[in-house]
N, C-alpha and C positions, 0 to 999 in steps of 0.2 A: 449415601445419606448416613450420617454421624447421628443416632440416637440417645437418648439419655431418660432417664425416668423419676421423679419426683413424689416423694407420697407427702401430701399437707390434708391440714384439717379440713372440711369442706361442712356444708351447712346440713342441718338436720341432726349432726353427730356420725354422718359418714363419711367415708375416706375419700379422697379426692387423690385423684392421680395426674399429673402432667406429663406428655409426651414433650419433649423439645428433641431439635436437629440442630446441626450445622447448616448454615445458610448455602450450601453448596447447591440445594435445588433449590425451585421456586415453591412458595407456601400455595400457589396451588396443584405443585405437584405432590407434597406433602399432603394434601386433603385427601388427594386421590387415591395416594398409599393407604390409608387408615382405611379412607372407604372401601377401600378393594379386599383388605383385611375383615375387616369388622361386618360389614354389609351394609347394607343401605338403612335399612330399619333401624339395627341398634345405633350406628354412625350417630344418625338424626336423632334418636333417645338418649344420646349419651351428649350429644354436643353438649347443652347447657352445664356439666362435669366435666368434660376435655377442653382444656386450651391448648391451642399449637400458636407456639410462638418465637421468634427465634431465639437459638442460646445464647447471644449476646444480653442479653435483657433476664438472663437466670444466673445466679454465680453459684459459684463450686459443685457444679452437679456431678453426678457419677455417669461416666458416658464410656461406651463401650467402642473399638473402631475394626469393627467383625471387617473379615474379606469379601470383597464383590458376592461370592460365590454360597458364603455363609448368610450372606445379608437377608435374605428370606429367612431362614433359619430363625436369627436373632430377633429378629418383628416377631414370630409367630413365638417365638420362648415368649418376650416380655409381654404380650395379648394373652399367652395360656397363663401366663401365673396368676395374671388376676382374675377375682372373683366372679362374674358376669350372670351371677343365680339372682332370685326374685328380689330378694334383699337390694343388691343393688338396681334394680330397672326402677322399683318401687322410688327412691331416693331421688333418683335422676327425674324423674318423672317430677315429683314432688316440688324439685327446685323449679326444674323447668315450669310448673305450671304458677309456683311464686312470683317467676321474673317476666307471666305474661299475665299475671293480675297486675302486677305492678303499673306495667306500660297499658295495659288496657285503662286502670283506674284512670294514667296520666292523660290518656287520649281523651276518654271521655270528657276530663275536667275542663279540657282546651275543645267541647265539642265536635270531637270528629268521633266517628260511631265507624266500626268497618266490618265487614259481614264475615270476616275470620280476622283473627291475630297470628297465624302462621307467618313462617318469612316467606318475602313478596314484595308486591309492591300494586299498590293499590290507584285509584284513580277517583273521584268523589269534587264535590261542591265542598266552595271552602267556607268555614261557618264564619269568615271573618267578611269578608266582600259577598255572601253569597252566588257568585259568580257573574255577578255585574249585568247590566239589563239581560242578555243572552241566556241566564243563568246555567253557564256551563262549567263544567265539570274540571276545575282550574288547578285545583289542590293534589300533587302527588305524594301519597303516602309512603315511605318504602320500611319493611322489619328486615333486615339481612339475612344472612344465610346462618348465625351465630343464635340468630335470634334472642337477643344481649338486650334491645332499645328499637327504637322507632326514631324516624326523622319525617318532617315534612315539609313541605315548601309551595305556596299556591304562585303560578307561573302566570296569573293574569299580571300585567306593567304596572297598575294602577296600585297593585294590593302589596304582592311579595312579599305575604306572610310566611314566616318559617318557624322550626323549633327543633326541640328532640328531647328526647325523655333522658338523657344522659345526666344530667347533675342531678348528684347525690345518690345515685345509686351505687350501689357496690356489687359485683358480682362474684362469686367465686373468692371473695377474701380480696379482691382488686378492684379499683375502680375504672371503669371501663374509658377507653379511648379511642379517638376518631384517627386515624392515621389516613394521611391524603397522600397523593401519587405519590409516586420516590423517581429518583433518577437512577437512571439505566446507566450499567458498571458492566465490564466484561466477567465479574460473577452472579450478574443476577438482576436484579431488583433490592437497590438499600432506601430505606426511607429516609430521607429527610430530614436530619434533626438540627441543621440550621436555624437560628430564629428568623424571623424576618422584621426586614428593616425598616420599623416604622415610616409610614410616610405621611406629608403633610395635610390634616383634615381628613383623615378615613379614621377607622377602626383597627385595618388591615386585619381584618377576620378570616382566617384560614376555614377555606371550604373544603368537602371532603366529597368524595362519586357517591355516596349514599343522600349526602344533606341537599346534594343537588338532581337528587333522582337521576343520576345518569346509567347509561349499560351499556357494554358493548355494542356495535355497532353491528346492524343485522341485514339481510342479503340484497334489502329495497335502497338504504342509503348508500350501503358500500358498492352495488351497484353506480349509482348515479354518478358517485366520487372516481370511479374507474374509469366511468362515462368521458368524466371531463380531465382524463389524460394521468392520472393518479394511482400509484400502485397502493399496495397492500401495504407494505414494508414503510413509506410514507406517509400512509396514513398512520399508520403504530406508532410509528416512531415523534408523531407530531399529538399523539393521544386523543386522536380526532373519536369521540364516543357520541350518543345518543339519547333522547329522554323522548318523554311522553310531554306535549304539549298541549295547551289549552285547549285546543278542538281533538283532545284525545288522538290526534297524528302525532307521526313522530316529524323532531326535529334534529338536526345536525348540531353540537356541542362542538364547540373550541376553549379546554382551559386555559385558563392564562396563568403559566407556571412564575414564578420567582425562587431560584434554588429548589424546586420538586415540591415549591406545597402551591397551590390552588390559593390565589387571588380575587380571581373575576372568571367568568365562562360568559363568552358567547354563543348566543341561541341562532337556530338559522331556520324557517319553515319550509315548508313546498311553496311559498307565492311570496318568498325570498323577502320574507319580515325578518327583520332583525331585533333583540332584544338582550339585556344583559343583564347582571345579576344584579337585584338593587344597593345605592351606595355601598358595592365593591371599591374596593384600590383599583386606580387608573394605570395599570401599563401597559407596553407593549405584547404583543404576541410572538412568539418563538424566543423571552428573554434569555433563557440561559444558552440560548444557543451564539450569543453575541459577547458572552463573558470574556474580557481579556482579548477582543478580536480591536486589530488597527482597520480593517475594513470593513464594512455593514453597509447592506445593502436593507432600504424602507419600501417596502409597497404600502398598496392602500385597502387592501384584504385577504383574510386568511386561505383563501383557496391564491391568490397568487405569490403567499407566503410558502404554502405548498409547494405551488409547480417550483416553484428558486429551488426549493430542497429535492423534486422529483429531477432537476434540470445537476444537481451536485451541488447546488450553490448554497450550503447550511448558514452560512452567517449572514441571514435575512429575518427582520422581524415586519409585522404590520401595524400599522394603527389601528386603534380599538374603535373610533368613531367615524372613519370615512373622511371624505373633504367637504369643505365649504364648499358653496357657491361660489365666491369670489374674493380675490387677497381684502382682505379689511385694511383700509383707509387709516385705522386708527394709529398711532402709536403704540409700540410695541409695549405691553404693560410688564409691571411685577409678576416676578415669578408666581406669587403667592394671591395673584389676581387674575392671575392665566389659565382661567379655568377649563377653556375650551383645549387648551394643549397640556395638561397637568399631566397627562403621562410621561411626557418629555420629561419634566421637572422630574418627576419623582423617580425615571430612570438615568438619570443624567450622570450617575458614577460610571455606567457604561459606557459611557461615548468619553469622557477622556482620556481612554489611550487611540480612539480610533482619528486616523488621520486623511480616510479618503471615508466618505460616506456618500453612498449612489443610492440616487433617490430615483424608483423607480415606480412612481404613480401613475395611474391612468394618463392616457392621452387627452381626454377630453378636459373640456375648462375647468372646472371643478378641479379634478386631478392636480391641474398645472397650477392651479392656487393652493392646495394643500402643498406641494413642491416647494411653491415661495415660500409658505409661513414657516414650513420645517428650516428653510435655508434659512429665513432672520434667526429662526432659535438656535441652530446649531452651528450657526457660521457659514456662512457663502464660502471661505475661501477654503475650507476644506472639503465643500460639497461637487459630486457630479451630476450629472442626469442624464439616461438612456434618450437615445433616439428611437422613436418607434418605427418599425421599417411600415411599410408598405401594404395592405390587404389587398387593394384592389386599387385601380384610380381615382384619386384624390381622399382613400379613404386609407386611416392608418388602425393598425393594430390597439386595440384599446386597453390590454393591460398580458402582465406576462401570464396568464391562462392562454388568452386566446396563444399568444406567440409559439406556447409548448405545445396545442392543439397543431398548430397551423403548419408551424417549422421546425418542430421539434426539439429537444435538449440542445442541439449544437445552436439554433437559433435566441433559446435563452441564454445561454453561455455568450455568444454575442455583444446581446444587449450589453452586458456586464463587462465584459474586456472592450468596447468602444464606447463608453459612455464618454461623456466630454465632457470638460468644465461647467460647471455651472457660472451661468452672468453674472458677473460684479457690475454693477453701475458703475460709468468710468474708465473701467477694463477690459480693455477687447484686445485679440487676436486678429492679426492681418485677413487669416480665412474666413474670417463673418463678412468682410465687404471684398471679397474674389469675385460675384456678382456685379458689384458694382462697379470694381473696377475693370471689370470685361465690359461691362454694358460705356463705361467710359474710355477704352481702347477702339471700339466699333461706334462711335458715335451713334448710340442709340438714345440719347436722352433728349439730343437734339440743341445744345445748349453749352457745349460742352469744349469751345472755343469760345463763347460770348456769343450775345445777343448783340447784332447791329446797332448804331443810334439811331440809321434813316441818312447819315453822314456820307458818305463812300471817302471822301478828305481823315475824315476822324476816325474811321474805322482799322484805318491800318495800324493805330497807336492805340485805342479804345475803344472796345465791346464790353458790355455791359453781363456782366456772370451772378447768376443766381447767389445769393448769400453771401454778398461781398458786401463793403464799407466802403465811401467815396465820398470823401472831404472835398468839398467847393467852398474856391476864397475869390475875392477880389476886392478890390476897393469899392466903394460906393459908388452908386449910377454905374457900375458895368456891365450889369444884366445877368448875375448869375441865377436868381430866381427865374427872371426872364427863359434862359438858355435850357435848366432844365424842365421848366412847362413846354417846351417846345421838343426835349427829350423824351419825356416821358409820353407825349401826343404822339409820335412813332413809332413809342414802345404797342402802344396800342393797337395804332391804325394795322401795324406789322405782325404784331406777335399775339395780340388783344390780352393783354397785361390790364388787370385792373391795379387800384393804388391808393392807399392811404397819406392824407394831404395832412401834413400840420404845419400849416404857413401862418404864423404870426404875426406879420408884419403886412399881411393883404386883409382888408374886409373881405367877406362871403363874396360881396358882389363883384368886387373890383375881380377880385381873383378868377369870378365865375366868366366873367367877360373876357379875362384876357385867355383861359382857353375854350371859349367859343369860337371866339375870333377865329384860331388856329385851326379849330374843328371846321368851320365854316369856309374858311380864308376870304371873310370881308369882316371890314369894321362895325363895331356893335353902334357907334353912333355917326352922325354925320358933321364932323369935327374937322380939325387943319390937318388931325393927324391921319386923316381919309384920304389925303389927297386926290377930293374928287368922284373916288370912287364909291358905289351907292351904297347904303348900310344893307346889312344882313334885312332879311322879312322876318314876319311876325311867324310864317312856317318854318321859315331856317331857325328861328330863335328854341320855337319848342323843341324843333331835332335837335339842336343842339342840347336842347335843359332835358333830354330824354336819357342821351347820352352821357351828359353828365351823372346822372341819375343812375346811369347801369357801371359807369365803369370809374368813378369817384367817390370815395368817402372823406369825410373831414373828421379832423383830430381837433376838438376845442376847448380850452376852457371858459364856462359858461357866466364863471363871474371876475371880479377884478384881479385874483390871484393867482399868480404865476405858476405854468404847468411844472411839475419834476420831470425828468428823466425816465424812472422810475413809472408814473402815471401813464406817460405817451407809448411808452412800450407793451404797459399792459392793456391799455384799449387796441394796441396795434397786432397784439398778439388775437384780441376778440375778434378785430376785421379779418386776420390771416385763417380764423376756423369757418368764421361768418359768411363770409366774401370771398377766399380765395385768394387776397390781396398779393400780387408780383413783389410790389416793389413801397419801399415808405420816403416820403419826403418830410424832413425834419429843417424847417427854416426860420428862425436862423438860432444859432448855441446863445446869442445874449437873450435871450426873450425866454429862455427854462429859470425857473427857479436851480439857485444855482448854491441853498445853502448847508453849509458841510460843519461838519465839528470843529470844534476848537482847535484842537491837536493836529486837522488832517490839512496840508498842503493846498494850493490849486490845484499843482501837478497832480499830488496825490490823487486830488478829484477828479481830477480831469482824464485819470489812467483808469479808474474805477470804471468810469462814466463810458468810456469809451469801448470796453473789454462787456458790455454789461448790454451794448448794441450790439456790437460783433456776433456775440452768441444769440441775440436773437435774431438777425441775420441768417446763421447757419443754422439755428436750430428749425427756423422755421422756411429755407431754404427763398429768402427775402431780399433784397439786392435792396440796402437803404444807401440814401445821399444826404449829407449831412452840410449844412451852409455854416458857416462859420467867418467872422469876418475877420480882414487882419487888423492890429493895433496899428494906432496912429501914428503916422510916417511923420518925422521929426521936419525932415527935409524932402519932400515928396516933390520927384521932375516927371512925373508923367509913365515911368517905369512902371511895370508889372511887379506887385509884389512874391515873395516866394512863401513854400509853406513853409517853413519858419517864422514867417512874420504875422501867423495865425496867432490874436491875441490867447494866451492863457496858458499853454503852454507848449514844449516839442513834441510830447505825444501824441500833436493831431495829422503829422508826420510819420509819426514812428508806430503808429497803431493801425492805421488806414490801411489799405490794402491798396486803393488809388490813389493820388490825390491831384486834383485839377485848379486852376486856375483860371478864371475865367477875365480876360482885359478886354477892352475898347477903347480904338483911337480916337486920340481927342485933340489929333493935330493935321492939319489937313497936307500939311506938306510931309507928312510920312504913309498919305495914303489915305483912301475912301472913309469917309467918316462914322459909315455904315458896316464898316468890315471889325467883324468881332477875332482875338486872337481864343483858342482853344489851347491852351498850354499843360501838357499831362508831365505833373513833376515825379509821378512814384507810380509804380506798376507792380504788385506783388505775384502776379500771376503770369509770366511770359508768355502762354500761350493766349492769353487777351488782348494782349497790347504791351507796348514800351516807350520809353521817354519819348518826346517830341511834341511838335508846335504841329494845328492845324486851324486855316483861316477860314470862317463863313462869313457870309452877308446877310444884315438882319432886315427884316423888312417890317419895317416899324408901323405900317399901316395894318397888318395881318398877325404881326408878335413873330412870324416863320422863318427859320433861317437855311440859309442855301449854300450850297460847296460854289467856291470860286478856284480851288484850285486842292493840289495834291500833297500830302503831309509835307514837311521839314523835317 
């Protein structure tokens, strides 16, 4: 320790002397030097006349650089040569008791009364809130050990009155200063003389371990902190301290450093209330430890900010407020309107040099919605997030405390070297659906070749697959409404598919009749086209209207104006949450409102239109059929048209997934007049089906059709 000695004027007309060192030790190991020199007595009688301060903050002193060995020596010269007879204790005394009238006057002005002025720290009702219906004892006092000034602060939420007798006093020929933690150097302890970087809407009021009644930490907390897996060295090193709280307990202190000065502190009790300094600056906890870092890892509080640091993992900070309940709805707002995440904002010079950022929140809901909102703010594509392993069955680790408890440092380390990309909506990796594509190797979905029609003729060319598209054309009178209410009545009777109907071109009833019929298999009335046979009962009719009832909805619009596209999908999307709905029948494309911009094409529409089913389709895992008719045959001999000859444009071709054709002969010298062809022109899926002709017989009395024979 490098000494040096000062004689200035000092108050009353007596000498003042300063001790200063070289910052080589710590200023409290310099206290302890004096005191162990001087004694305890005079020490304390003389403080208000001694300052120890470092020699950087004295120029040109005279300083002496004795050897190890001498260094007793030269202490005990420069204590004997000065005077220490009645003269001066009188003086010291004298100031001393000016500079605790002073603060006494101050205290009282601001009503606080306290049953000594020694240094301390006190504990009293605050004259501001009176300590709120409970009238407890909220306000802590603290006079340091310098006994220079008073600070105080009342810790009920409501109040967070503060103060301190510091302006405008002078002490000693100086005026006195609050100096807050400093950062730790491999010589020591320096303070802090960075300014701090204004941030948006605060004050940014630099707090200091007296203004906030804090003290070291004592054998009941730092217990508890040991408890939960946390060394000593860890705790130090994260400046985790202690204060006296509103019900006179102690509470657990976490400041919140920016370059080594005090921002904000969080408070923590025994029944794990949390509270924080009032309108402090919002930032993170553990900042300086992410300066200049491309990787940073977020938890969601300070004890599992700790364990990252107890586990090696220093470049972690926490959030100050916890997480939401659940990701907000909202759009993402202005910076400078995002008040719930303003710490982001006001730390955000930090994060851009970092380019992997693990986000490593609680497991539970809450957690996983703080995850999100951090990803929208700081970017998805440079975010990861930890897996949590395992506790017990079906139950996961809920944040990296438990983890450091459970499985120790190698297990936090873990977390952090396997975390995995964070979701991009849109962007996936093959390993997200490995599951499904196992469970679609072992046919486990049960579905996953196609759903039969009920056909055995049509089946080797066409099964019906969950979430596909299926254009039906043919010319008029062929029966392709026909055909598929006879499809989808198998889908049922078979698989019990229920189904959303928006048939435009059947009344309610016509339509409700022709699949009862099917359901039933006799005629709704007793007509020519019964041949004979007896109509359905008045019991068949309500099993029938029962049925319809449990396994039918209808798609309608309710007045003269033509449904969109757009409208059918979205009620069809409410039957598919609603209902369950399998499959949607959309009959026929001329009967949608069909109108589009000035600038956009048919085709244009028509690729829109068509891309805009698909996906609801596959999103909602929907097998729709789509009727479309063809444009008018110039020269029509009775032929099948193809899909190309779908009025409007190629794309109901080129966007399908099937596309079927549905004819009926209408010549009796090429065969039964009843025999319908089933002609499948497009197949996107091989494992469903592929090109080819299959023939049924329709049985016009019943709507039902039957295999006569085995595909072409």
């Amino acid at each position: 320790m490098v000494l040096g000695r000062q004689v200035v004027a000092g108050p009353l007309g007596c000498s003042q002397v300063r001790f200063v060192w070289r910052p080589s030790y710590s200023t409290a190991f310099a206290r302890k030097c004096f005191r162990s020199f001087l004694g305890t007595r005079i020490y304390h009688s003389l403080q208000p006349v001694w300052r120890i301060q470092p020699l950087s903050r004295i120029s040109k002193l005279p300083v002496a650089v004795p050897g190890r060995g001498k260094q007793q020596n030269r202490l005990c010269e420069l204590f004997h040569g000065l005077s220490f007879g009645h003269s001066m204790g009188v003086a010291a005394m004298a100031e001393a008791s000016a500079i605790t009238k002073y603060y006494e006057k101050r205290l009282n002005e601001e009503g606080i009364e306290l049953p000594s002025y020694h240094p301390g720290a006190f504990r009293m009702t605050c004259p501001k809130c009176l300590g709120g219906s409970s009238k407890e004892k909220s306000l802590c006092v603290t006079i340091p050990e310098d006994g220079t000034h008073a600070v105080w602060i009342c810790h009920r939420g409501k109040c967070g009155w503060k103060g301190s007798t510091h302006s405008g006093v002078r002490v000693r020929g100086a005026v006195a200063t609050n100096y807050s933690i400093g950062t730790r150097t491999n010589g020591g302890v320096k303070s802090a003389v960075k300014p701090v970087k204004r941030t948006r809407g605060k004050s940014n009021i630099v707090h200091t371990v007296e203004s906030l009644g804090l003290e070291p930490l004592g054998p009941r907390i730092l217990s508890y902190l040991e408890g939960r897996g946390l060394s000593k060295e860890t705790i130090a090193q994260n400046y985790v301290m202690q204060c006296q709280n509103y019900n006179n307990g102690l509470s657990i202190a976490f400041p919140y450093l920016q370059d080594g000065r005090i921002l904000n502190c969080k408070f923590r009790d025994a029944d794990k209330k949390f509270w924080q300094v009032k309108d402090a600056t919002k930032i993170l906890y553990g900042l300086d430890n992410i300066k200049n870092c491309t990787e940073i890892v977020i938890v969601e509080g300070e004890i599992d900010k700790l364990s990252m640091h107890e586990a090696g993992i220093f470049n972690c900070v926490s959030v100050p407020d916890g997480a939401p309940p659940k990701v907000s709805s909202d759009e993402l707002p202005a910076p400078e309107d995002d008040k719930k995440y303003e710490y982001l904002w006001n730390c955000k010079e930090y994060f851009e040099k970092a380019t992997r950022i693990i986000l490593a929140t609680d497991s539970d809901e809450p957690g996983q919605a703080l995850a999100e909102e951090l990803a929208r703010r700081l970017g998805r594509e440079r975010c990861w997030r930890v897996n949590w392993p395992e506790k017990a069955e079906g139950e996961l680790f809920k944040d990296a405390n438990e983890v450091l408890r459970g499985l120790g440092h190698e297990g936090v380390k873990d977390l952090i070297e396997h975390a995995e990309l964070y979701p991009i909506r849109g962007l996936f990796s093959f390993r997200e659906f490995f599951k499904e594509i196992d469970d679609y190797y072992h046919l486990r979905l049960g579905d996953e070749k196609g759903v039969s029609t009920g056909w055995r003729s049509l089946d080797e060319i066409y099964r019906v697959v969950p979430g596909e598209l299926t254009i039906v054309t043919g010319v008029p009178n062929s029966g392709k409404s026909e055909w598929i209410d006879a499809l989808i009545c198998n889908l049922n009777k078979n698989r019990h598919w229920t189904f959303a109907l928006c048939s435009m071109e059947n009344k309610v009833r016509e339509h409700a009749r022709k699949l009862i019929e099917k359901h039933i298999g006799q005629p709704f009335f007793d007509a020519s086209y019964a041949n004979s046979i007896p109509r359905m009962s008045k019991e068949d009719l309500e099993r029938g209207k029962k049925w319809l009832q449990q396994n039918f909805f209808l798609i309608r619009h309710e007045d003269e104006q033509l449904p969109s596209v757009e409208w059918v999908l979205n009620l069809a999307k409410a039957a598919v949450l609603r209902h369950g709905i399998r499959g949607l029948v959309i009959d026929p494309y001329n009967e949608l409102d069909h109108q589009r911009p000035g600038n956009q094409t048919e085709t244009e529409y028509v690729s829109q239109m068509l891309t805009k089913i698909k996906r609801f389709a596959q999103h909602h895992d929907c097998h729709v059929w789509f009727v479309a008719h063809p444009k008018q045959l110039q020269v029509w001999k009775g032929e099948a048209p193809g899909l190309y000859d779908v009025s409007g444009s190629a794309h109901f071709i080129n966007k399908c997934d099937n596309g079927i054709v549905i004819h009926r002969n209408r010549d009796a010298s090429h065969g039964p007049l009843d025999q319908v062809e089933v002609l499948v022109r497009k197949v996107r899926n091989k494992v469903a089906g592929t090109i080819g002709d299959a023939s049924l017989r329709y049985n016009r009395t019943t709507g039902l059709y039957e295999d006569i024979g085995g595909p072409r």
